[in-house]
BAKEDO-64492 format. One record per residue: x, y, z of N, C-alpha, C, O, CB in turn; residue in one letter. Coordinates in steps of 0.2 Angstrom, whole numbers, plus 5000, padded with zeros to 4 digits. Each point is the difference from the previous one (the first is absolute). Glycine has a CB too. Layout:
REM residues N
XYZXYZXYZXYZXYZA;...
REM end
This chain:
REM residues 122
470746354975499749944997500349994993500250064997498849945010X;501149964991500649974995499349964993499849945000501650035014X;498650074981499549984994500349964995500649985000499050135001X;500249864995500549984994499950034996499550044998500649875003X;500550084996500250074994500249964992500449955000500250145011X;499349934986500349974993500650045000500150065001499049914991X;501349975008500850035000500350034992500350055000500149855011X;499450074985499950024992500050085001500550034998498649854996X;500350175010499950064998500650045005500150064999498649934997X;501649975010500650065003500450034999500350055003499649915003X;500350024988500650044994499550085000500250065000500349804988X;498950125010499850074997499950025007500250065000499149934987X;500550005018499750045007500650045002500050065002499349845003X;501450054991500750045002500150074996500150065002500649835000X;499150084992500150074997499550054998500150044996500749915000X;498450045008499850075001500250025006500050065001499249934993X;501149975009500550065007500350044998499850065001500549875005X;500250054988500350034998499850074995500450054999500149835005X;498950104995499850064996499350025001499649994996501149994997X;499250065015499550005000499850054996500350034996499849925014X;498950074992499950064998500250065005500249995006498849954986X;500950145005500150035005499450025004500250055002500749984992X;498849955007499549975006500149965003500150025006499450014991X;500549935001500549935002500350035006499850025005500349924983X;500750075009500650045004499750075004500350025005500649934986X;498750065008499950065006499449965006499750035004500450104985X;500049845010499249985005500549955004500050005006498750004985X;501949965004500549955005500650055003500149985006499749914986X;500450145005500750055002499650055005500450015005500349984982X;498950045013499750055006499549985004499650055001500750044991X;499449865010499749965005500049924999500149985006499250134994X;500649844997500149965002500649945001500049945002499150124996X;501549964999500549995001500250015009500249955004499950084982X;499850045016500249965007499450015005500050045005501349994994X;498249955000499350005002500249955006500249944999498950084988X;500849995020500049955004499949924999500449955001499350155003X;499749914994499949914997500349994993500250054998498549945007X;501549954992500250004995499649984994499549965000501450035006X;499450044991499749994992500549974995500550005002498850114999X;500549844991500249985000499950054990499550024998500549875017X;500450104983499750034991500349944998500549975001499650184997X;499349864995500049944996500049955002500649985000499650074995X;499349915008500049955002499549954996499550014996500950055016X;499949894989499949954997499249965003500150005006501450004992X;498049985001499649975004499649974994499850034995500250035017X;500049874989499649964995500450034992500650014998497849995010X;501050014988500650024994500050064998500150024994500049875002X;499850155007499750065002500950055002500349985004498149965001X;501750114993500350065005499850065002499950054997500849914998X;499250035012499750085001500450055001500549985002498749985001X;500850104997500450055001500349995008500649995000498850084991X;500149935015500250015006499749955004499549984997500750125001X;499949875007500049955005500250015006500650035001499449904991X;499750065013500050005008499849955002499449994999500450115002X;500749835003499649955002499650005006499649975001501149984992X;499650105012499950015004499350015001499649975003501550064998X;498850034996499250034998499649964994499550034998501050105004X;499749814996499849964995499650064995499450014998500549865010X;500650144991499850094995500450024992500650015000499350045012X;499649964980500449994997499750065000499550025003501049864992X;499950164999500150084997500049994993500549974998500150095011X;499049954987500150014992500050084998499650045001499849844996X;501050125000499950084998499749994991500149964996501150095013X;498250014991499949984991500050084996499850055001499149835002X;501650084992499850074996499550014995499549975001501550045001X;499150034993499450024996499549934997499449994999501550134999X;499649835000499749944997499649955002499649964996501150065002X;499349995010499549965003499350025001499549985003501449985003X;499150084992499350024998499649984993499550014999501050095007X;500049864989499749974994499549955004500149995006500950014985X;498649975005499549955002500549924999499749955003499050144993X;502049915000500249945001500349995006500049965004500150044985X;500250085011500749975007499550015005500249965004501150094994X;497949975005499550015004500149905001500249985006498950184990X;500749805000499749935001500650005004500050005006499249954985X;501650045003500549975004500150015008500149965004500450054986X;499550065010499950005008499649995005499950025006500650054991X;499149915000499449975006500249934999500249975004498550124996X;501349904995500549925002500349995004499949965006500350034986X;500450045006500650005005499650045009500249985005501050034982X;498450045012500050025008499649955002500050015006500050114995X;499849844998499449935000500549955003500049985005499150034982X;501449975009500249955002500750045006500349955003499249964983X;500750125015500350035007499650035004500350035004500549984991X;498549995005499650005006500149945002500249995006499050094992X;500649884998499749905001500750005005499849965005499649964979X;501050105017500649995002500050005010500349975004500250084982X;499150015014499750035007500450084998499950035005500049845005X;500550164986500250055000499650054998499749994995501149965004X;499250115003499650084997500550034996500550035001498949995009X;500349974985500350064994499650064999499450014999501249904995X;500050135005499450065001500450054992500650035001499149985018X;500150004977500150054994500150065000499550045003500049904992X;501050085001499950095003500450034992500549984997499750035021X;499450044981500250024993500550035000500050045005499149964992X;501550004997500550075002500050055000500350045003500149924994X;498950055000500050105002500050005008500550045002498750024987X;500549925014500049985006500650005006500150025006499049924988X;501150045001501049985004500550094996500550025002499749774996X;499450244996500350065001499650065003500350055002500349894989X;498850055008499750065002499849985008500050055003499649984985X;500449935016499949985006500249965005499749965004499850074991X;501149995005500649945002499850015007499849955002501350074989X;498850025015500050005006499349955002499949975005500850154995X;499049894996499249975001500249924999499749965004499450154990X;501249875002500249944996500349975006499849955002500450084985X;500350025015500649955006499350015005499549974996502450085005X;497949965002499450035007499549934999499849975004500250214994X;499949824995499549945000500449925002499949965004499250124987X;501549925004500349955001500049965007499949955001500650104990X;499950025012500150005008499349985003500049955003500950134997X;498649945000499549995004499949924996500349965003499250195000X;500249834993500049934998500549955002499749945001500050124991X;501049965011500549955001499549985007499749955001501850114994X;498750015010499650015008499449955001500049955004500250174996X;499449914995499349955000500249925000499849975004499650134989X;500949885003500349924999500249995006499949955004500450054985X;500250055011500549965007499649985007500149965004501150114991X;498350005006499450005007499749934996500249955004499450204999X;500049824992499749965000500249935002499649965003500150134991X;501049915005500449944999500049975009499849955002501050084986X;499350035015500150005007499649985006500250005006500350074989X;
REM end
């Protein structure tokens, strides 16, 4: 399914590709990069960029680091997970320590999450 996007923010969607974090790149470069279903980084939706996207699994991935734990970036992101649920998508947060101390658990849930979607759709 195909969202609208402010085209104004795809300059920047390009260049956090281009400079991800290293979580970021380890989470894309060692599992979902060639993850059977596809994923999509930095994507554009509404005027929002999220880290990861699956349309298949109508599935987004944010990764948060230490910041989102302030009480400001806490609102922003319930905004924004608010208004990409309203969407019919599941986003699901996962902290970087999470992507460095628990990377097998991270891919294992992801995967089970895709599954679950794709059984449901069916």
């Amino acid at each position: 399914m195909k969202y609208n996007h402010n085209k104004n923010i795809v300059p920047l969607a390009k260049e956090l590709r281009k400079n991800m974090t290293s979580e970021e790149k380890h989470l894309w470069y060692d599992f979902l990069r060639k993850y059977p279903i596809r994923f999509s980084r930095q994507k554009v939706i509404g005027n929002y960029i999220v880290d990861f996207y699956c349309a298949k699994a109508n599935l987004v991935i944010e990764l948060d680091g230490s910041h989102h734990g302030l009480e400001k970036e806490t609102e922003k992101d319930e905004k924004r997970t608010e208004y990409i649920e309203s969407l019919g998508l599941t986003v699901i947060r996962i902290p970087n320590y999470e992507i460095k101390d628990n990377f097998l658990y991270v891919c294992r849930y992801i995967d089970s999450l895709v599954e679950k979607s794709l059984r449901q759709q069916s």
